[in-house]
C-alpha positions as CSV (number, residue, x, y, z in Angstrom):
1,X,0.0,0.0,0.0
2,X,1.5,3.5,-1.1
3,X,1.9,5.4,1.8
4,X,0.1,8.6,2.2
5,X,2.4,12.4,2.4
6,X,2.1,15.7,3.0
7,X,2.8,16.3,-0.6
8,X,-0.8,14.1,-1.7
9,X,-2.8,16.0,0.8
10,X,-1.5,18.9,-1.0
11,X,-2.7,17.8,-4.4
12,X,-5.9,16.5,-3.3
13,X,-6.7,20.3,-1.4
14,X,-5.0,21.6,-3.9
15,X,-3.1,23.7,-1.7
16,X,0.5,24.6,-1.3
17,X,2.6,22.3,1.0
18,X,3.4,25.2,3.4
19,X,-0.5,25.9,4.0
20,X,-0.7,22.1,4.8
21,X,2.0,22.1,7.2
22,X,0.3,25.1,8.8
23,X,-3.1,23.4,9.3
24,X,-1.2,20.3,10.6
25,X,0.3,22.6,13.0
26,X,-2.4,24.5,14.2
27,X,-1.5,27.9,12.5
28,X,-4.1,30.7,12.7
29,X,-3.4,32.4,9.7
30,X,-5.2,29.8,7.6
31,X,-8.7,31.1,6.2
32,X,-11.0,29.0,7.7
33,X,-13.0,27.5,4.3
34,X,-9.2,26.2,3.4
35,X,-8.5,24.9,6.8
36,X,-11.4,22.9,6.5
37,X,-10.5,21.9,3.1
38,X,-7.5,20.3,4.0
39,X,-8.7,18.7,7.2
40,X,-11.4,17.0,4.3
41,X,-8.3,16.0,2.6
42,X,-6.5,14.6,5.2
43,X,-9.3,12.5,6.4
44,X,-10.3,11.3,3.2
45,X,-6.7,10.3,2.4
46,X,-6.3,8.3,6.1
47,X,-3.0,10.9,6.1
48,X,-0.9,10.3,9.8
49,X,1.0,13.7,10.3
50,X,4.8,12.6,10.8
51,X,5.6,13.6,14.5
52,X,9.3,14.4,13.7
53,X,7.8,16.8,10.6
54,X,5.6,18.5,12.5
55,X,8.4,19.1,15.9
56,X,10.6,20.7,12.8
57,X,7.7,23.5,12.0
58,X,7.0,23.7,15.8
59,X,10.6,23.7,16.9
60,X,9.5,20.8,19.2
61,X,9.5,17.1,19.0
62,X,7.0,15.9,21.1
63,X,9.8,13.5,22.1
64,X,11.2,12.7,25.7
65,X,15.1,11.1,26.3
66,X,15.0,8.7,29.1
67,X,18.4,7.7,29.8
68,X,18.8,4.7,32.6
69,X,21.5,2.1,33.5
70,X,21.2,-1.5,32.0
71,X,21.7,-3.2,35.7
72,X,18.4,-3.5,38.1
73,X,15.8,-3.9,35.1
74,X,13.5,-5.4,37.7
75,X,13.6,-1.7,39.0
76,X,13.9,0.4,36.4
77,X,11.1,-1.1,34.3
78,X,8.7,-0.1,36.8
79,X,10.4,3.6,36.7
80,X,9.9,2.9,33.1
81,X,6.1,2.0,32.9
82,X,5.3,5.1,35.2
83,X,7.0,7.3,32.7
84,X,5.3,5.8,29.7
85,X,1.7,5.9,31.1
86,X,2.2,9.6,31.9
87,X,4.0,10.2,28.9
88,X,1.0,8.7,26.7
89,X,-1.5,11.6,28.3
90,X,0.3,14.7,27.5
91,X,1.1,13.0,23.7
92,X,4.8,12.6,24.3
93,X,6.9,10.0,22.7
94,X,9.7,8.4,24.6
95,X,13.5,8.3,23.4
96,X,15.1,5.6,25.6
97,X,19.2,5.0,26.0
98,X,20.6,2.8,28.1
99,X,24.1,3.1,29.7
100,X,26.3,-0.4,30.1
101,X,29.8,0.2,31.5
102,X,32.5,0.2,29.4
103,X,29.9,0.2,26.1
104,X,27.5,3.1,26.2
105,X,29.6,6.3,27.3
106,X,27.6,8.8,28.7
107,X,29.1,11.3,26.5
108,X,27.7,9.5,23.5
109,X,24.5,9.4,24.8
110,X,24.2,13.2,25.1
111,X,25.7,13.9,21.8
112,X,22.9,11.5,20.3
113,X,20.4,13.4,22.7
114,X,21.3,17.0,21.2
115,X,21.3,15.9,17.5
116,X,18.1,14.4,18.1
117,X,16.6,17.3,19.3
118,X,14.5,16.4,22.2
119,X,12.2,18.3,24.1
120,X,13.5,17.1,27.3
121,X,15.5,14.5,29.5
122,X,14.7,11.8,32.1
123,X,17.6,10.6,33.9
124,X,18.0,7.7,36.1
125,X,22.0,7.2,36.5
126,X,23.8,7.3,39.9
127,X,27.1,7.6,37.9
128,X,26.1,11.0,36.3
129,X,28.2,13.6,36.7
130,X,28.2,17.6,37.2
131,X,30.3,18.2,33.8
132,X,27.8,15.5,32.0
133,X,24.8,17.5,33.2
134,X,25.9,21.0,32.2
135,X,26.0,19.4,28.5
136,X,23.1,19.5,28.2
137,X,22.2,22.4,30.3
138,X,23.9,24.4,28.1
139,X,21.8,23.4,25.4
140,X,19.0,24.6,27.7
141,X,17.2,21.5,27.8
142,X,14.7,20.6,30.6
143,X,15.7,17.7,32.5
144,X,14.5,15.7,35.5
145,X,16.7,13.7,37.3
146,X,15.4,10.9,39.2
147,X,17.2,9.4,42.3
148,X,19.1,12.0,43.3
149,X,18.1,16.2,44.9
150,X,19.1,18.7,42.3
151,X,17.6,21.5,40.8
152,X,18.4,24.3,38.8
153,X,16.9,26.9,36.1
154,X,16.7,24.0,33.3
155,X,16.9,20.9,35.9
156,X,14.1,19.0,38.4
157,X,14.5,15.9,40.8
158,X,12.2,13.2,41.8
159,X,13.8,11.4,44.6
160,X,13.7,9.0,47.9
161,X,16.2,10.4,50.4
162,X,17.9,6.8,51.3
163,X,20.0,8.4,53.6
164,X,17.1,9.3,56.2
165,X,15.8,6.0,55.4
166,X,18.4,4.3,56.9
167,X,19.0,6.7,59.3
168,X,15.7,6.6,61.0
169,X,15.9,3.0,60.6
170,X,19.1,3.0,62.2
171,X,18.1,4.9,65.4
172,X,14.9,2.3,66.0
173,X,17.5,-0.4,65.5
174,X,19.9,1.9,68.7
175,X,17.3,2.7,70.6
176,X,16.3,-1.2,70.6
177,X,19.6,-2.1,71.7
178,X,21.1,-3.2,68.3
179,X,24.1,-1.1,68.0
180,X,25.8,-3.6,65.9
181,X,24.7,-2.6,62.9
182,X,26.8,-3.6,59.1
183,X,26.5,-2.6,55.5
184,X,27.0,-4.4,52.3
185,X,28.4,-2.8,49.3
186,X,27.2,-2.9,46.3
187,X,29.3,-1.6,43.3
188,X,26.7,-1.5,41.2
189,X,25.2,1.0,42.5
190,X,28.3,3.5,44.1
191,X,25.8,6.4,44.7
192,X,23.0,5.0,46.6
193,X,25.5,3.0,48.8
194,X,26.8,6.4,49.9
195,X,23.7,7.7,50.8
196,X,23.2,4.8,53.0
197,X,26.4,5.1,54.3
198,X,26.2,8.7,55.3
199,X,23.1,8.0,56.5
200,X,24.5,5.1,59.1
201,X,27.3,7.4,59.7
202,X,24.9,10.3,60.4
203,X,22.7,8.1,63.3
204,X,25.2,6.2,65.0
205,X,27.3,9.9,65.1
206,X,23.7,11.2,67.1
207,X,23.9,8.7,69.0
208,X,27.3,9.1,70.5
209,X,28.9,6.2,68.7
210,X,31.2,5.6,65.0
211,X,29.6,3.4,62.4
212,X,32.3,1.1,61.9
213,X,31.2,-2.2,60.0
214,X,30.8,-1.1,56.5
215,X,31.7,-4.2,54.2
216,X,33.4,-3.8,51.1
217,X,33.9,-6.1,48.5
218,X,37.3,-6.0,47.6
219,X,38.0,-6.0,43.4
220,X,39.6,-9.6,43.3
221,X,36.1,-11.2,44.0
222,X,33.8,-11.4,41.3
223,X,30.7,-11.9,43.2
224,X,29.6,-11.0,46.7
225,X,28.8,-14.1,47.4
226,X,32.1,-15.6,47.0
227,X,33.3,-12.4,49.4
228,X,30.3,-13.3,52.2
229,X,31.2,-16.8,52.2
230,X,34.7,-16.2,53.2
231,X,33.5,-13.1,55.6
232,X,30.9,-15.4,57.3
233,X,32.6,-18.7,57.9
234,X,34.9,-16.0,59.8
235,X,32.5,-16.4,62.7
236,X,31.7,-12.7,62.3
237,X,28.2,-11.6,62.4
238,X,26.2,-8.7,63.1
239,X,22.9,-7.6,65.3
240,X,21.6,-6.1,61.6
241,X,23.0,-6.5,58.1
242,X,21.8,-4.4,55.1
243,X,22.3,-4.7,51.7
244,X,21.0,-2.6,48.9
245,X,19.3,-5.0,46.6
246,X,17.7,-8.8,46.5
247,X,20.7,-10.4,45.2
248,X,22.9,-8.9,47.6
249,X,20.6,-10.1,50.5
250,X,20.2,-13.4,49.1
251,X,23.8,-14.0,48.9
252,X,24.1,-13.0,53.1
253,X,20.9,-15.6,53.7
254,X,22.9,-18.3,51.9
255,X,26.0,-17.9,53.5
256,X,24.5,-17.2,57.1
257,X,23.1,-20.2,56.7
258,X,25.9,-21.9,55.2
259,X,28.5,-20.4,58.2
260,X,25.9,-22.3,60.6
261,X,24.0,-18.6,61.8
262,X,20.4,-18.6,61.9
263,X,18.3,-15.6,60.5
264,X,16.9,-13.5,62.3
265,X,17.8,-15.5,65.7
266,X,21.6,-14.9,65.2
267,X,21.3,-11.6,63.0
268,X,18.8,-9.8,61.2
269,X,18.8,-9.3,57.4
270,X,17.4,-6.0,55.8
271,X,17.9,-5.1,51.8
272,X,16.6,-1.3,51.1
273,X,15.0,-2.1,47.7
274,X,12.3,-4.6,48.3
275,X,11.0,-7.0,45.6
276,X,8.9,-9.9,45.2
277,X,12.2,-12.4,45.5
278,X,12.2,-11.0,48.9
279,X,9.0,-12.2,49.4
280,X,10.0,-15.9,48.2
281,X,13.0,-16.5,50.0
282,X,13.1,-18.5,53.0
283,X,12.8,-17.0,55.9
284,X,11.5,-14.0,53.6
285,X,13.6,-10.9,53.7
286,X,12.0,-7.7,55.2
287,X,12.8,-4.5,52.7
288,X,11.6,-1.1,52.1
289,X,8.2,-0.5,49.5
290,X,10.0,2.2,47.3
291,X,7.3,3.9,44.9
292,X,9.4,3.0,41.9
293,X,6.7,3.3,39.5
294,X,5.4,6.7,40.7
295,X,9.3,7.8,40.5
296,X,8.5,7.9,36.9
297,X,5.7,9.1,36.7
298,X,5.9,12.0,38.6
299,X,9.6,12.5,37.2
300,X,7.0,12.6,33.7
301,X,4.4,15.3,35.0
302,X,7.2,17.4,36.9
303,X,8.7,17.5,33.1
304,X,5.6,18.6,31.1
305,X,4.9,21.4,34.0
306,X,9.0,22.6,33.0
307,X,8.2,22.7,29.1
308,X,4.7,23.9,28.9
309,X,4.1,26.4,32.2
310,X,4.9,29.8,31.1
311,X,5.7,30.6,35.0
312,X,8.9,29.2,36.5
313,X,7.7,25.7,38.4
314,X,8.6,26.3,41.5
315,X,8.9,23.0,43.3
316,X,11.6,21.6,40.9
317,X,12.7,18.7,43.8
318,X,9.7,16.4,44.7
319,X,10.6,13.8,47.7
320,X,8.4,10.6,47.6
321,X,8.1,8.7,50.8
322,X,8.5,4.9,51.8
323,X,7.1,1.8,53.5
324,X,8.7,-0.7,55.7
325,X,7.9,-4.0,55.0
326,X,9.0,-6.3,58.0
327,X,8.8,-10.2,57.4
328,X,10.8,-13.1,58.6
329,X,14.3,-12.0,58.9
330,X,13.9,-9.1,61.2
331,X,12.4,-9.4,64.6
């Protein structure tokens, strides 16, 4: 089947292409008998306006870069479908990039980004950096950044503030008399372990003692779980371990077990980003409900406020809370 252009629409109205393109676009300085004359064209034809043509004429694209990292899919998809729903409202097509270390450089990305001339950028990377950012800043391109607090003239943030997280979990865990309290890296994910770390730091400092047990995984080991078995048949174990994601956790479950410690009897397990594996595993891991889905999508609707609000938005850094889920492996 022939497919249907600008250029038969024009024949058929017998109209010039430009006076086309300025009915598609919603011009007002068509006369009204030819505006309807081409509409009449258009629909008799079946003619599908070409999104990319008609961003050219509006200097917009009606498209949206969403730039995330290839590791934690479980996670980032439901980031993902929150975006898309909210996206699909307000018309906007999504872009999306994905970084992999050591194969997609961020700098690549943003060159693609610029050429493709994007109304604006979603960005969920914990390994962004300031000079990264002001690429495309400079370009003066909105962009909301989801998982960490920024904000400037061009820039918005949708975030969960992991460090009080831990830290207010941290001071129930004190207060309760479990003081010896132990965190897992994950170098996956560099940034958030920070946060949690700071955040660890920050409680046990208010309450008059040093967070000492953070756990790092050194570089020769390709897996924590080849680290946590060494590190638990050490006979070493903690009042509370916590580890960032479900792998992580079900690596310290297996190896408790393995060392001979029973969870939560001899030490509690807590991973930050629940999921439904935490749910399966036996005894099932207790975790924190973060509104991943609604990350996205309110990381979409803070964007379409920044490109269509003539007035400056004014919140530009939107904090979304979280749930504790306790199950088996806490007490």
């Amino acid at each position: 089947m022939k497919r249907i252009t600008i250029y038969d629409v024009a024949k058929e109205a017998d109209v010039s292409l430009a006076t086309v393109s300025r009915v598609i676009n919603g011009s007002e300085v068509v006369r009204e008998d030819t505006r309807v004359k081409v509409q009449e064209a258009i629909e008799k034809l079946g003619y599908k306006p070409n999104a990319i043509a008609q961003g050219l004429a509006l200097q917009k694209t009606t498209t949206i870069a969403l730039i995330v990292p290839e590791a934690s899919y479980f996670y980032t998809g439901q980031i993902i479908n929150g975006l898309i729903d909210v996206a699909k409202i307000y018309k906007y097509n999504i872009m999306l990039h994905t970084t992999t270390e050591g194969i997609s450089e961020m700098n690549d990305i943003i060159e693609n980004i610029i050429k493709s001339r994007v109304d604006g950028v979603v960005i969920f990377n914990d390994k962004l950096n300031k000079d990264e950012l002001k690429q495309l800043t400079n370009y003066q391109i909105p962009i909301v950044v989801i998982g960490n607090k920024m904000s400037d003239d061009t820039v918005g943030s949708v975030y969960v503030d992991y460090a009080k997280l831990v830290y207010d979990y941290a001071m129930k865990c004190i207060k309760a008399g479990k003081t010896d309290l132990a965190l897992v890296e994950d170098r996956k994910n560099p940034a958030m372990i920070k946060q949690l770390k700071d955040g660890l730091e920050r409680a046990f400092a208010d309450s008059g003692m040093k967070f000492e047990n953070y756990i790092a995984i050194p570089k020769e080991y390709r897996s924590s779980y080849l680290f946590l078995k060494e590190y638990m048949s050490g006979n070493i174990h903690h009042d509370v371990i916590i580890t960032y994601r479900d792998s992580q956790a079900m690596a310290v479950l297996n190896t408790a077990k393995e060392a001979g410690l029973s969870i939560p009897d001899d030490m509690e397990l807590v991973c930050i980003l629940d999921s439904k594996y935490n749910a399966m595993a036996r005894p099932q891991i207790s975790g924190f409900k973060i509104p991943d889905y609604d990350l996205g999508a309110v990381a979409m609707r803070l964007l379409t406020k920044m490109l269509t609000e003539e007035n400056e938005v004014m919140d530009k850094e939107i904090e979304l809370s979280y749930i504790f889920t306790p199950r088996k492996s806490t007490k």
